[in-house]
N, C-alpha and C positions, 0 to 999 in steps of 0.2 A: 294783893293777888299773889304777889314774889312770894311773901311770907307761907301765903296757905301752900300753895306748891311744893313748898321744903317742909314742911310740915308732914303731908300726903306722903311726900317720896319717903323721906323716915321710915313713916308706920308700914307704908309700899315693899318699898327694902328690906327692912327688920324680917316682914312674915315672909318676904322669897327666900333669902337666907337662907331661914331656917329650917323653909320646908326643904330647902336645894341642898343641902350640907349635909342634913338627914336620910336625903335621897339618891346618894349615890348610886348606887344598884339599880335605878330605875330614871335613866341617863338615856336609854336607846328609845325612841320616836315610838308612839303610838297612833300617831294619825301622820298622813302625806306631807313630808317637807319640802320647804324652797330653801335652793342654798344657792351661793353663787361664787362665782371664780370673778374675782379683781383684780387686772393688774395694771401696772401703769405701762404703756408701749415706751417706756426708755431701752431697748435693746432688746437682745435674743433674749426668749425664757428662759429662766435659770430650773435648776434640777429641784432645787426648794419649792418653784410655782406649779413645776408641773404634780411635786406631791400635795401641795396645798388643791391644787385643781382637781387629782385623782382624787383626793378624800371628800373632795364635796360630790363629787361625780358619783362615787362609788356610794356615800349616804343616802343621797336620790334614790340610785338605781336599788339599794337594798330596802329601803322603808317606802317607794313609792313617792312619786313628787317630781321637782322642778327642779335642773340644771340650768343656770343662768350665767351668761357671759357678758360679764359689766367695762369695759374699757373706760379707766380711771385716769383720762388724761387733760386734768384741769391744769397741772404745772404745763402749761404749753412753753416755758424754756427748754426743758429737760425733753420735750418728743423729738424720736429716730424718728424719718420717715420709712414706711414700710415696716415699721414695726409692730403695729397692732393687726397687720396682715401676716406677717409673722406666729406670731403669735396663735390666730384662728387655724394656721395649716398645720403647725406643730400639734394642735391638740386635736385636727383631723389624724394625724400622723397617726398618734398614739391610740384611737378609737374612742375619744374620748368628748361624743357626739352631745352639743348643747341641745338644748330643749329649746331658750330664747338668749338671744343672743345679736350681736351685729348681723342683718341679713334675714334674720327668722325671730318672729315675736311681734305683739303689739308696740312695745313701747322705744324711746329710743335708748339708743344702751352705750352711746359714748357720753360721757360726762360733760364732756364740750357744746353738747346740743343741748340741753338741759338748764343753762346760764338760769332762764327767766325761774324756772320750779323753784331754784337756790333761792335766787334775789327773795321771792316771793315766800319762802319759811322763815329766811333771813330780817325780814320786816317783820313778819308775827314774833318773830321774839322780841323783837324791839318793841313790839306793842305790848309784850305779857310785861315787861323789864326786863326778861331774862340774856336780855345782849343791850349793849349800849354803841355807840360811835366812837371809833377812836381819833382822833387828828393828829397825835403825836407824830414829829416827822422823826424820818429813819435817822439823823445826827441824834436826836434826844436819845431814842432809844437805843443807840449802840452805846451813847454814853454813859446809859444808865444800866447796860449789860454789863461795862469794864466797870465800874465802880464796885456794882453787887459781885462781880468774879475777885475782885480786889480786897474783899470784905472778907471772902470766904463763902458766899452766901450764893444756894441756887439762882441763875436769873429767872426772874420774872418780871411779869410786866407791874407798876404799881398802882394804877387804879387811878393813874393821874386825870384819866377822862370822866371815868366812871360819874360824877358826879354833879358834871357839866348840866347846866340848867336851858329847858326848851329852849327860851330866847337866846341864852347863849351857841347852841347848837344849829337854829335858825339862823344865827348869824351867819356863822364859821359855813353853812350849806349856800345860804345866797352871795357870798362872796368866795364860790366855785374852791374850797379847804379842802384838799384829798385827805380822804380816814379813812379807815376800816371800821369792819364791825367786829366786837368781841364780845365771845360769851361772859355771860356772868357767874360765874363759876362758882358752886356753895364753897362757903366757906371752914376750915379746917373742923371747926365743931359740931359742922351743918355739912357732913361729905357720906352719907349713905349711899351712892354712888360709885364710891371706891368699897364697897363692902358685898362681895358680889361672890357665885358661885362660877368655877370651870371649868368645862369640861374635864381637861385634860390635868390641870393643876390644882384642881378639890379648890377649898374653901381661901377665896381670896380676900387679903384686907389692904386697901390704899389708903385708908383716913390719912389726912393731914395735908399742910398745906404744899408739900410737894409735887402730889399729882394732880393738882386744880390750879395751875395759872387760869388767867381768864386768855386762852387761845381765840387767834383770830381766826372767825367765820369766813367773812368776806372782805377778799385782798383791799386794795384801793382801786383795781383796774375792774372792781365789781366782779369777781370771777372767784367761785369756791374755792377754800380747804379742802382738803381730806377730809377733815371733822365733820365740816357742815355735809359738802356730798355724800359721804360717805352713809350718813346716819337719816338721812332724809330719801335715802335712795334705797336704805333697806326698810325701811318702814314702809315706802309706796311699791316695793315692789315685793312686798310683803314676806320677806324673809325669817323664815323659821329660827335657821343656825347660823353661825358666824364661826365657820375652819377658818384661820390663816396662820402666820410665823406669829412665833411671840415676841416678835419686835415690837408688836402691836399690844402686846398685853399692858403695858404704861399707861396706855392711852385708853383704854376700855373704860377707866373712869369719867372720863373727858365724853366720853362719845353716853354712859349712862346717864350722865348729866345730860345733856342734851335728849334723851328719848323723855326725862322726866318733865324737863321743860317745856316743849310741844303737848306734854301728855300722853305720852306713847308706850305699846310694851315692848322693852328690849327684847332682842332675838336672845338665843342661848350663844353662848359664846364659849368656840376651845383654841386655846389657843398650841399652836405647833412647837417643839422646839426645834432647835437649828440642826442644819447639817453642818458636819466639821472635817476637816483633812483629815487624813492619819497623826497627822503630827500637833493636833489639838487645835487648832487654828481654822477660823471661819471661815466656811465654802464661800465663795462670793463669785460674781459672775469674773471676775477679771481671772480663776483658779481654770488652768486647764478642763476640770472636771465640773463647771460649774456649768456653762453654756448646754440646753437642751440638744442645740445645732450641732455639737463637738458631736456626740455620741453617735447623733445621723450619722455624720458625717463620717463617722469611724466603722461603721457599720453594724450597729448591733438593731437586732430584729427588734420593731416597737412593744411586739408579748414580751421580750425579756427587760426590757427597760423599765415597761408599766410594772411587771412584777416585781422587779427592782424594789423600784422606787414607794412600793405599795409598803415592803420590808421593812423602811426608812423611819420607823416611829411607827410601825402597827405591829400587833403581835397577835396572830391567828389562834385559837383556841386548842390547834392540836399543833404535831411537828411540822407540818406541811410545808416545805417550801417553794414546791414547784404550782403556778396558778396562772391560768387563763384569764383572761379578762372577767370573760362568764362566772367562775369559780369564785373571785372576786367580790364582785356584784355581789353573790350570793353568801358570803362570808362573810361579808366588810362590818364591823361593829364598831361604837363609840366608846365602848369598855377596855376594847384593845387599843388602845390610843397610849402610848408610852409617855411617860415625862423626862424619860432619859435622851442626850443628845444623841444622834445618829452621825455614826462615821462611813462618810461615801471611801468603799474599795473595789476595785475593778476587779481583784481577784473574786468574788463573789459576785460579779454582773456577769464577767468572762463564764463561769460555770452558768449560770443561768442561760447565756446565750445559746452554750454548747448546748444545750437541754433541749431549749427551745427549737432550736436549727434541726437537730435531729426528727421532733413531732413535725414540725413544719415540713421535715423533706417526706414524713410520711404518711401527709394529710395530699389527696388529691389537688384538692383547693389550692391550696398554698403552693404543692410543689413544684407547678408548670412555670410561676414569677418567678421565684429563687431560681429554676436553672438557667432561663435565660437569661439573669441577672449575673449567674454568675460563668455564664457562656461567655457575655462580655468583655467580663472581667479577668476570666482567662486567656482572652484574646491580647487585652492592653498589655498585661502581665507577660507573656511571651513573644510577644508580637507577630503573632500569629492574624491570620486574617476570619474576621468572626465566621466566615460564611466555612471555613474550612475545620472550626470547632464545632461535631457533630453533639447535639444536644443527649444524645443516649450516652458517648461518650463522659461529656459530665456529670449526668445522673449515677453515672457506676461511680467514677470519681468520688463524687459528694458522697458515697453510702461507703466507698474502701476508704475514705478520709475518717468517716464516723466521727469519737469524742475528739480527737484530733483535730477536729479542723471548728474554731471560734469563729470564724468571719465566711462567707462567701469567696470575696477578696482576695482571701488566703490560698484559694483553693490548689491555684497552679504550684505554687512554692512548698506545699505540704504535699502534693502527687504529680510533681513534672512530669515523672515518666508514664502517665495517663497521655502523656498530649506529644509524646516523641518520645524515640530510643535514647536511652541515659549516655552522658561521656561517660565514659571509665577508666578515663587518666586522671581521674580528679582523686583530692586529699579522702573525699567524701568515699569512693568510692576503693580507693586504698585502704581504706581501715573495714571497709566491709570482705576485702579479699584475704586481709591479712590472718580471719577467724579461720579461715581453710589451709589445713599445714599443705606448704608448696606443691609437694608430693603428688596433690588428691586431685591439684587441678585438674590437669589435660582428662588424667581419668574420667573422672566427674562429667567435662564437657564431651568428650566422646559419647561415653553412655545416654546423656541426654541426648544427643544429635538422633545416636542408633534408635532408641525407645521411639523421640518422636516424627520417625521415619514411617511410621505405620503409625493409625488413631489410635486412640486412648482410650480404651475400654472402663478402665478402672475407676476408682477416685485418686484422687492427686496423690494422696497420702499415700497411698497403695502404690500408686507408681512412682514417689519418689525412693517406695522402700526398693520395691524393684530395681530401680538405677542403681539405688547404695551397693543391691546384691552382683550386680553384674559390673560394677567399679571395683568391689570390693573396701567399701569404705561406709563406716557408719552414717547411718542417714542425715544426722543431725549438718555433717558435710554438706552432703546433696544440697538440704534445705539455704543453707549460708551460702553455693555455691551460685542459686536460685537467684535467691535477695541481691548478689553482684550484678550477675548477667542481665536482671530483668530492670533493675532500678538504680542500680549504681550507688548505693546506699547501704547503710551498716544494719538501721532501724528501717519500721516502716509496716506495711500489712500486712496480717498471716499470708504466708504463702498459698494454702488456699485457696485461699478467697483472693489474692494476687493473680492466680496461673487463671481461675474463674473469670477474671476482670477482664482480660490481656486476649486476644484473639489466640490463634494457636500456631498461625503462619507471624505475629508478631515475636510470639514467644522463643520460634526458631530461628527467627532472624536473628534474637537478642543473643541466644545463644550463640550460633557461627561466629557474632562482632566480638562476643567474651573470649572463644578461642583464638580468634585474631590477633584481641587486643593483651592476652596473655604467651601469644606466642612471638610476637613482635618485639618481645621485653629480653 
């Protein structure tokens, strides 16, 4: 039976191949896919899972089909607790709504409840031959790790069990032998398997005995692999494609053996490649920048992250790089899948934010959360008491902050003088007075007092030229003299759209304190 199997898989392989390698260009779904997002709850998501997660999310939503959320936590050493809850509100976070998943779905979707399905595909391959029992204890086997590293030679396992006869195995079962079970893995001459098409990486070839150990299925505590779960869980839950990292692309041979063995058809398989530091060196979750949580945490709106992160190994068909989820959705292709590594830089998130933050403050919807979100946060920030930060107040704020302001967060520190009268004994506010030759001062502030001693008929511009005329001082003055009195600051918002923002009994107060505070000197 073993023999016919490798035989089938051969002539199976050979013609996918060939039609796959020929068929590049014709790579994107013509009927409804299932894809699914995997991870294992060992920690916070990393910015790699939540692209690997966006790209199946986004093939769903573009070709029709099934987003599915699998918790892959059969290494029960390695699980955080709270981390597969984690996990589901991070990708609530982001919009990036499962179909079936923990909570929603028929089936169960933690790898952990699933033990018996394992055990029980785990026995039919021991029934086809295509897995055997291992007994070897963990001394043999490390020993025969350092020997084969001492050689110079890949480890692998040697086949020491492989061979063991019923009665022998009957034995070693009734006198209670802990083994595993390992696959039988074709052999170097016999490896169609490893000769496979990828999405992302065209035409792949693994022949040889390097990427066919006989891996084990099932542990000795009776509890799945990755290999066995993995590949038994996308077949019953009938998955189309297979996105993840190409950490996994070694292993694609390992896990095609195994579809051929049961008799099954592999899914399509692309594999990701990694994301990297600036300085060449792999993202990892332990990287300041690696952690999904960092980025909440820092503030950036989840449309600039997803769009982000969408950039990170996709390449849209036109220059476009500002996108919605929706826009997305409706974009997303498997053509544009890059094979080059992606380098994560905040200066390119930082611009998307701004971007975003901006549509956001001018979308109804959205705008009412952001202010009182960042109503709050300019309360913590000044210490200020929230009930005394008027929320129209902030909304001028956020819009005279504009591209200038990247975080919410930020907001008191980039427009204080939104939220109180500036000092103007500070360094800050000395380099903004120093632009006005001495001379102009008093002038300048007289004039402004007299003008706005009677309303403002004019626009600002108009009346600041008026003040220049009746100082006798070029306007540009006026305006420099403006930016001290009103903000205490060198930089900052057109005047304008400053004197617009600012009440007009504020404005003259700010004045009077600039004549004070320059005449005190």
């Amino acid at each position: 039976m073993l023999q016919s199997l490798r035989v089938c898989s051969r002539q199976t392989a050979s013609r996918a191949f060939s039609r796959q390698a020929g068929a590049a260009a014709s790579i994107e779904p013509t009927a409804p896919v299932r894809v699914r997002f995997a991870p294992s709850p060992t920690g916070m998501l990393h910015l790699g899972g939540l692209r690997t997660a966006l790209f199946n999310y986004l093939l769903a939503r573009r070709y029709g089909g099934e987003f599915i959320l699998r918790i892959e936590d059969t290494d029960q050493a390695r699980l955080v607790p709270g981390a597969a809850e984690g996990i589901v509100q991070t990708l609530e976070w982001a919009g990036l709504n499962f179909d079936e998943g923990p909570g929603k779905g028929p089936d169960k979707y933690f790898q952990s409840q699933r033990s018996d399905i394992y055990r029980k595909h785990a026995q039919e391959l021991l029934d086809r031959g295509a897995a055997y029992r291992c007994f070897c204890s963990t001394s043999r086997l490390e020993a025969l790790r350092t020997e084969q590293t001492a050689q110079g030679r890949a480890p692998a396992y040697d086949r020491h069990c492989a061979h063991l006869s019923s009665r022998q195995i009957d034995e070693k079962l009734r006198a209670g032998e802990r083994h595993t079970v390992r696959m039988r893995a074709p052999s170097a001459e016999d490896s169609d398997s490893g000769r496979f098409y990828d999405i992302v990486h065209r035409a792949m070839d693994f022949r040889g005995p390097a990427g066919f150990d006989d891996a084990v299925l099932l542990k000795s505590d009776g509890q799945p692999t990755y290999h066995l779960a993995n590949v038994v869980d996308d077949h019953l839950m009938r998955i189309t494609h297979v996105l993840r990292g190409e950490e996994w692309l070694m292993s694609t041979p390992k896990h095609r053996a195994l579809f051929t063995a049961f008799g099954w058809q592999a899914p399509q398989y692309a594999h990701l490649p990694l994301l990297m530091n600036p300085d060449g060196s792999k993202l990892s979750k332990r990287n300041d920048d690696g952690p999904v949580q960092r980025y909440i945490d820092d503030g950036y709106l989840p449309e600039s992250l997803v769009n982000y992160t969408a950039l990170l190994g996709w390449h849209p068909e036109t220059p476009q790089e500002l996108f919605t989820l929706r826009q997305l959705e409706q974009s997303f292709s498997l053509a544009g899948l890059s094979r080059s590594k992606s380098v994560v830089s905040r200066e390119r998130l930082d611009w998307l934010n701004r971007q975003h933050l901006r549509a956001a403050l001018a979308d109804p919807d959205k705008s009412a959360g952001l202010i009182q979100q960042a109503r709050a946060e300019v309360a913590a920030a000044s210490g200020l008491e929230t009930a005394s930060v008027r929320p129209e107040t902030v909304a001028t704020a956020l819009r005279l902050a504009g591209d200038r302001l990247t975080f919410t967060k930020d907001l008191y520190n980039a427009v204080p003088f939104m939220f109180g009268d500036p000092a103007l004994d500070t360094t800050a506010a000395e380099q903004a007075l120093i632009l006005v030759p001495h001379e102009f001062h008093i002038p300048i502030l007289n004039a402004l007092e007299h003008a706005l001693a009677s309303e403002v008929s004019e626009s600002w511009i108009g009346f600041a030229k008026s003040v220049a005329a009746a100082a006798q001082v070029p306007t540009k003055h006026v305006m420099m003299m403006l930016r001290f009195a009103l903000t205490g600051e060198r930089f900052g918002p057109k005047i304008p759209e400053l004197l617009d923002a600012l009440p007009v009994d504020s404005i003259k107060r700010r004045i009077r304190s600039a004549k004070a505070e320059i005449e005190s000197r």
